[in-house]
C-alpha positions in Angstrom: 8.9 29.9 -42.4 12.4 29.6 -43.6 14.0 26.1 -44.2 17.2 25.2 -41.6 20.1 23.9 -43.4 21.5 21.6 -41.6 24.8 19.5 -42.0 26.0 16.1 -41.1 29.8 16.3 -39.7 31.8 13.1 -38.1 34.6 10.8 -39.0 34.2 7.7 -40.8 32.1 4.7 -39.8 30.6 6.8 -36.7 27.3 6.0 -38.5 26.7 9.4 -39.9 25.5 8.4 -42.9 23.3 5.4 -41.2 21.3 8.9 -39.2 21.3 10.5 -42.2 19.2 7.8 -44.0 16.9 7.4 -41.3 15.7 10.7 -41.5 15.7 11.3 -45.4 15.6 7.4 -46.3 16.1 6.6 -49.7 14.4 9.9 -51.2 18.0 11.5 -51.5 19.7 13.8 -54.1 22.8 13.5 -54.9 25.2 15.8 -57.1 28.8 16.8 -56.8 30.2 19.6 -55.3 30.9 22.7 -57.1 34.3 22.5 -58.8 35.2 18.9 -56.8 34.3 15.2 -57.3 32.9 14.8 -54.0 29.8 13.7 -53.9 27.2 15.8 -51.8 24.2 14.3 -50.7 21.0 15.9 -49.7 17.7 15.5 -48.5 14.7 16.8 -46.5 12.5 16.4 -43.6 10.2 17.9 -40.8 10.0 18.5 -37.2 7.1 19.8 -36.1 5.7 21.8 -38.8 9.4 23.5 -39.5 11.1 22.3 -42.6 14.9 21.0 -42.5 17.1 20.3 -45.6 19.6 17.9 -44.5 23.2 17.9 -46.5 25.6 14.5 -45.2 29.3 16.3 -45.5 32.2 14.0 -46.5 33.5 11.7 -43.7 36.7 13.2 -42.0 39.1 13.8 -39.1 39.9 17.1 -39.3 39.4 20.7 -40.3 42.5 21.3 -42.0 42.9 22.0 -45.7 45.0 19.0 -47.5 42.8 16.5 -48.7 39.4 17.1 -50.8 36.8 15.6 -48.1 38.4 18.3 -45.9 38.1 21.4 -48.0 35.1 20.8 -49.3 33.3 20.2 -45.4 34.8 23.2 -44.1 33.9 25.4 -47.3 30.0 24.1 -46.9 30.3 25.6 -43.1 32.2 28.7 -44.0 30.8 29.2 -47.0 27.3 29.7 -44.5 25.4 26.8 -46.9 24.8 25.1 -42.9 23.3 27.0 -40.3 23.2 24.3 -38.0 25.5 21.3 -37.7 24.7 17.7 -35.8 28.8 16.6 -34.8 28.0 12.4 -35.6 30.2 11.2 -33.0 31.2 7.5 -32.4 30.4 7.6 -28.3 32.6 4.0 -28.2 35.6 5.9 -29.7 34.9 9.0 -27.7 38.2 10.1 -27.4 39.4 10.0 -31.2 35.9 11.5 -32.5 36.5 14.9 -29.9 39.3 15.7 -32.2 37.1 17.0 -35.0 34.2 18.3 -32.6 36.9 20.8 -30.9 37.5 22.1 -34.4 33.5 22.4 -35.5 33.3 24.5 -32.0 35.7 26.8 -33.2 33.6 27.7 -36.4 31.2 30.2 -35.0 28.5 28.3 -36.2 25.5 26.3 -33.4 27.1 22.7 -32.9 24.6 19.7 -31.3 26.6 16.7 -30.6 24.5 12.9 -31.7 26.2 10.5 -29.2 25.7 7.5 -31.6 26.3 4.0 -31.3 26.0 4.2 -27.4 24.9 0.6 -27.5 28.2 -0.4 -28.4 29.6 2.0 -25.1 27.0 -0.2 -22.9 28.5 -3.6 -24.6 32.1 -2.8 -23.2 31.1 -1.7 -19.5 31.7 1.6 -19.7 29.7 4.9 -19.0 29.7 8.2 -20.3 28.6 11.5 -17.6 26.1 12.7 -20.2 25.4 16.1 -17.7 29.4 16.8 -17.1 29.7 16.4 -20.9 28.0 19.0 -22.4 29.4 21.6 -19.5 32.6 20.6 -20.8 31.6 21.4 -24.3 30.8 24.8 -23.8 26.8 24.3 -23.6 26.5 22.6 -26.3 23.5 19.9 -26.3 24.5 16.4 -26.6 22.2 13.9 -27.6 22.6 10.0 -26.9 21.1 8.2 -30.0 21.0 5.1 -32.0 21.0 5.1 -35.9 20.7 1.4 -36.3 17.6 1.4 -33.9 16.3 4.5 -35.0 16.1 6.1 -31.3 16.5 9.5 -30.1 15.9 11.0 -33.9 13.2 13.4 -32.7 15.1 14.9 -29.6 17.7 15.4 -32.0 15.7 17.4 -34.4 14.0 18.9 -31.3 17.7 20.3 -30.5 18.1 21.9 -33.8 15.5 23.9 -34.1 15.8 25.3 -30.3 19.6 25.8 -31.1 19.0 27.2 -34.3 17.2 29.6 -32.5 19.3 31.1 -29.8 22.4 31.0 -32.3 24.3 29.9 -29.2 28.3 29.7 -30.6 30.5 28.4 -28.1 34.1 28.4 -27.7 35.8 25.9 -25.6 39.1 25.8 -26.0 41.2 28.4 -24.4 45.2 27.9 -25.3 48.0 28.8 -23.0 49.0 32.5 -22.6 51.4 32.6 -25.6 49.1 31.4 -28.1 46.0 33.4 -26.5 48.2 36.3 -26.6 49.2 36.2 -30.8 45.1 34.9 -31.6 43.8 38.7 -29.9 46.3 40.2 -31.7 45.7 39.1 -35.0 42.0 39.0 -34.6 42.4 42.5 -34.3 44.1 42.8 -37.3 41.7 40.6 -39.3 38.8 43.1 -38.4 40.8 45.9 -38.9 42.6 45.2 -42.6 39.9 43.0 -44.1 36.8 44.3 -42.3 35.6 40.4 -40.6 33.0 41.0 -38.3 32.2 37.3 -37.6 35.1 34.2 -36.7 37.7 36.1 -36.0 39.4 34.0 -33.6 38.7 30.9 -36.2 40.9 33.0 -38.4 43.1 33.9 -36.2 43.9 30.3 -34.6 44.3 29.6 -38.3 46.5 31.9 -39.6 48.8 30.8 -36.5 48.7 27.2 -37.8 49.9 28.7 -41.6 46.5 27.3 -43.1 47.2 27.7 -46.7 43.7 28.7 -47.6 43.4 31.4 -44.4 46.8 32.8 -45.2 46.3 33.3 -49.2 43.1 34.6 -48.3 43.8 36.9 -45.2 47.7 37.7 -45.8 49.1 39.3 -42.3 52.5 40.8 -42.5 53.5 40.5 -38.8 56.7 38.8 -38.2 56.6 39.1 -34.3 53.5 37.2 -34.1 53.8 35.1 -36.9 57.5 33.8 -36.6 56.7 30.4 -37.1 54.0 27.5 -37.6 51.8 27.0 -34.1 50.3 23.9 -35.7 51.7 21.1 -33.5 51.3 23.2 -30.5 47.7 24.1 -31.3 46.8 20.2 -31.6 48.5 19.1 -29.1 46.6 21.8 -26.6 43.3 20.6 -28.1 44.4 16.8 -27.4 45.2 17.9 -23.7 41.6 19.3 -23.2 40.4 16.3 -25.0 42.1 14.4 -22.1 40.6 16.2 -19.4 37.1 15.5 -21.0 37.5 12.0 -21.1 38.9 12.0 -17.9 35.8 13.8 -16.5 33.3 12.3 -18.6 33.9 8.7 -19.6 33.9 5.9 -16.8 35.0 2.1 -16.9 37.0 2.4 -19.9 39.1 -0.4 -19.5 36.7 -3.3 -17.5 35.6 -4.9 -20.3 37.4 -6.0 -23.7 36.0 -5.2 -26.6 34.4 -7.6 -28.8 35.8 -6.1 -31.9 39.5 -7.0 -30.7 38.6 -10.6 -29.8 37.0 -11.0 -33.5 40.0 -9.3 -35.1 42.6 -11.3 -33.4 41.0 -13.9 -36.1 39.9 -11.9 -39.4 42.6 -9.5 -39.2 45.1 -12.3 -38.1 48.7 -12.3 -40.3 48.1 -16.2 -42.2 44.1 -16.5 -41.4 43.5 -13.4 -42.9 43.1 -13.5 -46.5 42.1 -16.6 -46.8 39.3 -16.1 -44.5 38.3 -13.3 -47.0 38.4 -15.1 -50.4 36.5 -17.7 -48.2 33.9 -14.8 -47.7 33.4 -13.9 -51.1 33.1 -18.0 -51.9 30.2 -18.1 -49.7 28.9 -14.5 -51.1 29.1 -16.0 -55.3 27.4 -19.0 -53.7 24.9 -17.1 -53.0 24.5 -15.1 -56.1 24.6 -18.0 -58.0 22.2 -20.9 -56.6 19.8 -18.5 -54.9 19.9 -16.1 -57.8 19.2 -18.8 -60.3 16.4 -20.1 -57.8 14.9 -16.4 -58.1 15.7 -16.1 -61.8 13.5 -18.6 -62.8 10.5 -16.2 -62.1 11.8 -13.5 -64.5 12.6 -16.0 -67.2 8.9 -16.8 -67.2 8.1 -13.4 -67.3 10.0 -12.4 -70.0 8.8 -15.7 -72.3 5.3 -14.4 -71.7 5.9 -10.3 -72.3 7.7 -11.4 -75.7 4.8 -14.2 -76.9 2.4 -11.8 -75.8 4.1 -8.6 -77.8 5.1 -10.8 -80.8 0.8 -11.9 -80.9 -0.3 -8.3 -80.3 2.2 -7.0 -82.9 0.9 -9.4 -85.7 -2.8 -9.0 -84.8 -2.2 -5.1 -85.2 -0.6 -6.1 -88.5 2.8 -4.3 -88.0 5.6 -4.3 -90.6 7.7 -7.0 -90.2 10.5 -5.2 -89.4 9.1 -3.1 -86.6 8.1 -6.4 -84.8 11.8 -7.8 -85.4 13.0 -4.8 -83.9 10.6 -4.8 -80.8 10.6 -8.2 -79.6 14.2 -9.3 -81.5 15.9 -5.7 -80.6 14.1 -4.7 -77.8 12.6 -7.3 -75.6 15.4 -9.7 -76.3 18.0 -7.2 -75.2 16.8 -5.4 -72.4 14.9 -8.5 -71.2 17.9 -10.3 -71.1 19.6 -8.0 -68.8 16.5 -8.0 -66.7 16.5 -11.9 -66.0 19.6 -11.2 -64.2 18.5 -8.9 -61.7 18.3 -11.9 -59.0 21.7 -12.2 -58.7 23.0 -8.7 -59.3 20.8 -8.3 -56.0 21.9 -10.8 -53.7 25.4 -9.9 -54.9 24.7 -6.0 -54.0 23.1 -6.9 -50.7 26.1 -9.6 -49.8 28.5 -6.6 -50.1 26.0 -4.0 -48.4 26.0 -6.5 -45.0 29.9 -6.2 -45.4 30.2 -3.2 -45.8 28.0 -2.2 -42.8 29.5 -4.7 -40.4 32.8 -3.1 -40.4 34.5 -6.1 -42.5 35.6 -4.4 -45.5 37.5 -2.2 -43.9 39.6 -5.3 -42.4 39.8 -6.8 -46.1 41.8 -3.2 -47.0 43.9 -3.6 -44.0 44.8 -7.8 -44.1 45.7 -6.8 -47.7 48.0 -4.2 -47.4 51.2 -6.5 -46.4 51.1 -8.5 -49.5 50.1 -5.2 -51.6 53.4 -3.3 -50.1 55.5 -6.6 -50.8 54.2 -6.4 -54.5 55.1 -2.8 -54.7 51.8 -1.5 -54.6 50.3 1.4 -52.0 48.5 0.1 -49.0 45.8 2.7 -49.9 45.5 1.4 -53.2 43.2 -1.5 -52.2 40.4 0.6 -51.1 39.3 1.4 -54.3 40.1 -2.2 -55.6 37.6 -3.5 -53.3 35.1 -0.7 -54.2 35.8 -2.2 -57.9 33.9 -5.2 -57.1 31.0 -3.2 -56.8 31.2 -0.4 -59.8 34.2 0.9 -61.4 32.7 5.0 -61.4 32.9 5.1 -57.4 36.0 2.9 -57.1 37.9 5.7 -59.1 36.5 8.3 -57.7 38.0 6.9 -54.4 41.7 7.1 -55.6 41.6 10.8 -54.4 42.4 9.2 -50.9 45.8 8.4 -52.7 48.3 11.8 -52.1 50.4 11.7 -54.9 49.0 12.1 -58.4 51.8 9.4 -59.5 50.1 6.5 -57.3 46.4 7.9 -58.2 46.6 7.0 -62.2 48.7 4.2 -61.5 45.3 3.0 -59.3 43.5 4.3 -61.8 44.9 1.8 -64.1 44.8 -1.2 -62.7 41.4 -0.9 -60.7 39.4 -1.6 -64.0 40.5 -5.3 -63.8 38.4 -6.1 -60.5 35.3 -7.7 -61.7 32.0 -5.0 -61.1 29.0 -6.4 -60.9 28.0 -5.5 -64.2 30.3 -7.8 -65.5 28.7 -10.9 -63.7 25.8 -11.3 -66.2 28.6 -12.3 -69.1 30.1 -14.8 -66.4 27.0 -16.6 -65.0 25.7 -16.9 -69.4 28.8 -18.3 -70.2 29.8 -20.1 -66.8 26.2 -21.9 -66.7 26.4 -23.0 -70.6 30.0 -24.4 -70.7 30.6 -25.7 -66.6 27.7 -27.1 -65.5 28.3 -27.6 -61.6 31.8 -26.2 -61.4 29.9 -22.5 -63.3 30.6 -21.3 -59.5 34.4 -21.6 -59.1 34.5 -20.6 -63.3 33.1 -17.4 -62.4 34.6 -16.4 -59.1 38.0 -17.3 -61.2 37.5 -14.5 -63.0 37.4 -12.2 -59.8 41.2 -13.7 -58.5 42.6 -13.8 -62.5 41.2 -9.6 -62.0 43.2 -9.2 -58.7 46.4 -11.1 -59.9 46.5 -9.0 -63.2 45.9 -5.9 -61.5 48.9 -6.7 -59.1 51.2 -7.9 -61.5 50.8 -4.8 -63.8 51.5 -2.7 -60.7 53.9 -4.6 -59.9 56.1 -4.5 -63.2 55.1 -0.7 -62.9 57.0 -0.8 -59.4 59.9 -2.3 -61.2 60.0 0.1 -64.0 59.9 2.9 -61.2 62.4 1.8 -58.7 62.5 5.5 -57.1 58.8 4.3 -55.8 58.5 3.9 -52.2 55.4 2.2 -50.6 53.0 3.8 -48.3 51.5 2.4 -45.4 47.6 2.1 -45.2 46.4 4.3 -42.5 42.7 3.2 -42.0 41.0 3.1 -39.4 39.2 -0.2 -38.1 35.4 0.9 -37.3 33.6 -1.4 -34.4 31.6 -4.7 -36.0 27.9 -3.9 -35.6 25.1 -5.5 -36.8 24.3 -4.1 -39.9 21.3 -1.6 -40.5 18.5 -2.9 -42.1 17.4 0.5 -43.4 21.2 1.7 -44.4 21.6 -1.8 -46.4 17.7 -1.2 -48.1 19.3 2.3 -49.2 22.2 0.9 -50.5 20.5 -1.6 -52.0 17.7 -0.1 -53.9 20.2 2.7 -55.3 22.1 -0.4 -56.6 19.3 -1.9 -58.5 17.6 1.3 -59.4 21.0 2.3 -61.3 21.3 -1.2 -62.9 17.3 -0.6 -63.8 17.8 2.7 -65.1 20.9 1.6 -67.1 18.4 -1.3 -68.5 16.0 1.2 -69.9 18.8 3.5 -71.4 22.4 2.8 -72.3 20.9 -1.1 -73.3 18.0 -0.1 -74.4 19.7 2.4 -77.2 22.7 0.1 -77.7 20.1 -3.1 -78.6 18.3 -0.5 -81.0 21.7 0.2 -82.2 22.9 -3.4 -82.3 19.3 -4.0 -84.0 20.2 -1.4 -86.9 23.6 -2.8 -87.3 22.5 -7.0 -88.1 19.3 -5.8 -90.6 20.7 -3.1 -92.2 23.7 -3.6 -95.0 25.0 -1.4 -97.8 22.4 -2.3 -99.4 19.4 -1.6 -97.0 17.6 -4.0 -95.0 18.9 -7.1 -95.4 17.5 -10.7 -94.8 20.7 -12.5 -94.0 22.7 -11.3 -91.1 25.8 -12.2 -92.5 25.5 -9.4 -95.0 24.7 -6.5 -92.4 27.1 -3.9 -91.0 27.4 -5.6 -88.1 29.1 -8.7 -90.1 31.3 -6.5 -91.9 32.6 -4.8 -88.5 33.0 -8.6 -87.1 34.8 -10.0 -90.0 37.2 -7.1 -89.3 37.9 -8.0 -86.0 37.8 -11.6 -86.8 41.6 -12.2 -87.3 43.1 -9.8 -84.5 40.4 -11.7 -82.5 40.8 -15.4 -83.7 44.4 -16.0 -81.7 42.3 -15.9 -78.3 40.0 -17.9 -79.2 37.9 -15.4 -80.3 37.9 -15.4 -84.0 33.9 -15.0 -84.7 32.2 -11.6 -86.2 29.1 -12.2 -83.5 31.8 -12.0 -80.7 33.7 -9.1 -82.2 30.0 -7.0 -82.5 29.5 -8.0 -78.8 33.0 -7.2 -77.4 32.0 -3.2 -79.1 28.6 -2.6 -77.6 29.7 -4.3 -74.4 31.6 -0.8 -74.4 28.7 1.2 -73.7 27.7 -1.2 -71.0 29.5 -4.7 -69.8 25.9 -6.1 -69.5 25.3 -5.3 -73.2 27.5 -8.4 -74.2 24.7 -10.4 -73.0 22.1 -8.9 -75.1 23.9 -8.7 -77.9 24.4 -12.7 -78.1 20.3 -12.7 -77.5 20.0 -10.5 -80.7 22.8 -11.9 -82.5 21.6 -15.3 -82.6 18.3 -14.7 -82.5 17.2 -15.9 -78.8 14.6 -14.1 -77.3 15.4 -15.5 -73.5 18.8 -16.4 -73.5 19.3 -16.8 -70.0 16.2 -19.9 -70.3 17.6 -23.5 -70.3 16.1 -23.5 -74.2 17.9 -20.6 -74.7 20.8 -21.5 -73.1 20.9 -25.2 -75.1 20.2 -22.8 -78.3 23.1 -20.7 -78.0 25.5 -23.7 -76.8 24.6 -25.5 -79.7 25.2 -22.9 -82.4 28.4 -21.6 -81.3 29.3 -25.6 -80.9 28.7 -25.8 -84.6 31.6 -23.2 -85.4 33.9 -25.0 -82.6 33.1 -22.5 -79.6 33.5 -24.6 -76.4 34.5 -24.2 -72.8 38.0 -23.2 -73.4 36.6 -20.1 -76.0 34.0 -19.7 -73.1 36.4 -19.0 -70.6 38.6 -17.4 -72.8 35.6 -14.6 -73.6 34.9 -14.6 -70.0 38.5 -13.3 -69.3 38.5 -11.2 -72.2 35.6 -9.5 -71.1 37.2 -9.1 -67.4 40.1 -7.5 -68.7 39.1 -5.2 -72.0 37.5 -1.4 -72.2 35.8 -0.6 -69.1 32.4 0.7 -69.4 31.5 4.4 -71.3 31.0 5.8 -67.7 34.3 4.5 -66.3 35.6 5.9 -69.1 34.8 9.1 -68.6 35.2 9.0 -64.9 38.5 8.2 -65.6 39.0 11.6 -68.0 37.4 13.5 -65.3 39.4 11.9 -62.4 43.2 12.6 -64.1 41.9 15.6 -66.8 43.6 14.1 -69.4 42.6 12.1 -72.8 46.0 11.3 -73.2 46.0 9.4 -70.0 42.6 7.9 -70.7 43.2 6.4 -74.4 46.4 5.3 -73.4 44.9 3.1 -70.7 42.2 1.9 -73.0 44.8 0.8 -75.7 46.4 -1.0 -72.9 43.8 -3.2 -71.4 42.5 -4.0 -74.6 46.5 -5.6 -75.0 46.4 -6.7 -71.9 43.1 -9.0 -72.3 44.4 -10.0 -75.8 47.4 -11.0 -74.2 45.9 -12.9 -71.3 43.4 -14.5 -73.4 45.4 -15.7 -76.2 48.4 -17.0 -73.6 45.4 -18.9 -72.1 43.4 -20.4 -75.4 46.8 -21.2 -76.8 48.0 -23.4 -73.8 44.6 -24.4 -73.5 44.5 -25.9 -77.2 48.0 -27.9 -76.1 46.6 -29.4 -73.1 43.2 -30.4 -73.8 
């Protein structure tokens, strides 16, 4: 029995991707798309002894060919990867979501309409003819179900496999006369010239709207058809059907206000806005701090016993010396480090998951976007500023939303200076060693200093480039929901898994590697540290570094390997100075009191917290970043300027510091 491929289409926030999860849950592959950064998302699952591979296409709006999302969705269909495809649809927003089903009906291939989130349609008093709708839609089956309750999933599946079947392809939309007329004529030109047997109208209706892909591909020289674009018309004839299917279909539109709108008035409100949002993300580091520290107290255990217990069985087994160093000094004290963290890099990961699947980040995008415009900064260029917060790799992958290739690198350059979570170890060591109760507001200073830097260099940028105009955020507002338990699990476990996986790899090497460089000199193995590579490398740095506060070879070795990974700072510091738990209260009072013995205090502490913020994103960003703008150039350019930028920043700070207190 063959397998049905079948795809996920709908706009964003219609909860495609929520139905998507509850049918492949967290057993997904992911990959790019051939040629494209787009992620593509797979998985698999059953219905009734039939096997289904499910692929979740890029959230869009349309059909047409100019951004990425778009191309790459419509290629999948045409490209006959999908042989069936579930149209997500948001049934609250019916009207806007009909857009992009007219255009999937035009595509030759079976459709089945998922009328999702019709909870929501309930909510606001209104009712939707679920028998007039499907008549309308040329046959097509439309099936009411909830994502977030996990209802109607098998009638859906159900669908696919009976539509799959009869290969039913409808077609809905019949133009007036004049366009009608030009689609049979070129339709018989398509078969005739390039031999089409299948979508000709698609190709027709296309070639009409001067589709640059459709016309490159499928060149007609017929100036008496084609005298001009029918683009606008052919829209605005699909938006007049879509009328007279809402007007048919959907009752009570109006009765009852939406309890989106009466929340907005407040979170998206001119003044209350934004500081309702860095109110938010108070209450969210709150969170990630006390609770996490609560939680973290279980780890620390857990790592004091793993290392005793490794160090005992090591000596018993009568080991060289050095291996056991480099086990439980290199190994467990690095990676193990990272691990005790893992309590707070979750709560933060599952603070910004409930956000995120509410609908509120979407608002924090669009109560931004004044001040961002004011500052000389695109609207759009937020989105991927708040993805920052999260992981740098995805939040510069999402500049592709950003048309011009001008505002995409200058996006690209400043987006590094939000705070991603894997920076938040380095802030809670430092912030809970130097600030006792006040290590909460240390730390989430480090997330406004990241905003304000990132908006003054685009700012300054703005200046320099006076020709630069600003460009309105277009985004649209999804409903609030509650969010999905299952969708935030996803999320959540991909979150940790990553940070796991990135634990037992990039650390795990880069400890080894950190390991090597303190025991190993020009002489061999050495016995003092201060006579290792690692020392030499430091002392280096030590000057250039000393200005900011900075000015010790331990901090210098940490600021490098903190380039494969930001978490790698921290366990550096546990092999540097010899801590096995450095995230412990002993180890915490062990560290504070050796670097207070060279003079390190809260102003250095802060300052290396900021330095941190600000320097070399992490080896993936890096080469994100490469990927993203194909160009080195580009790429070691901006690296040479954010390490300036954090000296700078840094070393303004220390200096004034060292006047004032």
């Amino acid at each position: 029995m063959e397998t049905i491929r079948v795809g996920f289409v709908g706009n964003p926030n219609c909860g495609k991707t929520t139905l998507f999860n509850a049918y492949t849950g967290a057993n997904l592959k992911v990959a790019n798309w051939p040629g494209v950064t787009v992620e593509r998302v797979e998985g698999e699952t059953s219905y009734k002894g039939q096997k289904l591979k499910l692929i979740d296409l890029p959230g869009i709006y349309s059909l047409t060919s100019y951004s990425i999302e778009e191309k790459v969705s419509r290629k999948c269909i045409m490209d006959n990867e999908v042989d069936v495809i579930i149209n997500v649809v948001d049934a609250s927003a019916l009207e806007r979501n009909l857009y992009l089903t007219m255009q999937l009906l035009e595509l030759g291939k079976p459709v089945i309409l998922a009328m999702n989130m019709m909870d929501i349609v309930e909510e606001r008093g209104m009712e939707i003819d679920m028998h007039r709708l499907p008549e309308m839609l040329g046959g097509i089956p439309v099936v009411p179900v909830s994502a977030r309750k996990r209802t109607g999933l098998d009638v859906l599946m159900h669908a696919v496999v009976h539509h799959y079947e009869e290969k039913h392809k409808p077609d809905v939309v019949h133009y007036q006369n004049y366009i009608e007329e030009k689609i049979s004529v070129l339709e018989k030109k398509i078969e005739e010239i390039y031999d089409v047997k299948e979508n000709q109208r698609w190709y027709a209706i296309k070639l009409l709207a001067n589709d640059s892909e459709i016309t490159e591909e499928y060149p007609i020289q017929d100036g008496a058809v084609l005298d001009r674009s029918y683009e606008k018309d052919i829209i605005n004839q699909k938006y007049d059907y879509i009328e007279e299917v809402i007007e048919d279909t959907l009752f009570y539109k109006s009765e009852k206000s939406a309890f989106t709108d009466k929340v907005d008035e407040v979170l998206t409100h001119p003044f209350w806005g934004m500081p309702i949002f860095f109110g938010v993300m108070a209450i969210v580091f709150f969170l990630t701090f006390f609770v996490g520290d609560a939680l973290k107290g279980i780890f620390e255990i857990a790592l004091e016993y793993i290392s005793n217990g490794a160090l005992y069985a090591l000596e018993q087994m009568k080991v060289a010396p050095w291996l056991i160093s480099l086990i439980v000094d290199g190994i467990i004290a690095g990676v193990g480090g990272i691990l005790t963290f893992l309590p707070n890099i979750f709560i933060l990961f599952l603070a910004l998951a409930f956000l995120e699947d509410s609908g509120y980040m979407a608002r924090v995008a669009y109560v931004m976007d004044g001040m961002m415009g004011r500052l000389g900064l695109s609207g759009k260029a937020f989105l991927p500023m708040v993805l920052g917060f999260g992981c740098t790799v995805p939040a510069v992958m999402a500049t592709r939303a950003l048309e011009k290739e001008k505002d995409r690198r200058r996006t690209i350059l400043i987006t590094p200076f939000m705070s991603c979570s894997a920076r938040l170890p380095i802030y809670v060591l430092f912030a809970e060693m130097f600030f006792g109760k006040y290590a909460m507001v240390a730390a989430l200073s480090m997330y406004v200093i990241g905003m304000v830097v990132a908006i003054m260099v685009a700012l300054v940028i703005h200046r320099v480039e006076t020709h630069t105009a600003h460009q309105n955020l277009l985004i649209e507002l999804p409903e609030y929901k509650t969010p999905n338990a299952r969708t935030i699990a996803v999320y959540v476990w991909e979150k940790v898994k990553d940070y796991l996986t990135k634990a037992g790899t990039t650390i795990f090497i880069a400890s080894i590697i950190i390991w090597f460089l303190l025991n190993f000199g020009v002489h061999g193995m050495v016995t003092d540290i201060s006579d290792s590579f690692g020392a030499i490398l430091g002392h280096w740095m030590e000057p250039i570094l000393a200005p900011a506060g900075l000015g010790m070879w331990q901090i210098g070795v940490a600021l490098i390997s903190g380039i494969s990974a930001k978490e790698v700072v921290v366990s550096s510091f546990c092999v540097l100075f010899g801590i096995g738990n450095v995230n412990s209260a002993a180890g915490m009072m062990s560290l504070t009191s050796q670097l207070a013995d060279v003079g390190f205090g809260p102003l250095n502490a802060y300052c290396m917290m900021i330095f941190c913020l600000l320097y070399v994103p992490c080896a993936a960003t890096i080469g994100t970043i490469k990927r993203e703008t194909g160009s080195w150039k580009f790429t070691l350019k901006m690296i040479l300027f954010q390490i300036l930028v954090a000296w700078g920043v840094a070393t303004v700070i220390y200096q004034i510091g060292s006047i004032l207190l």
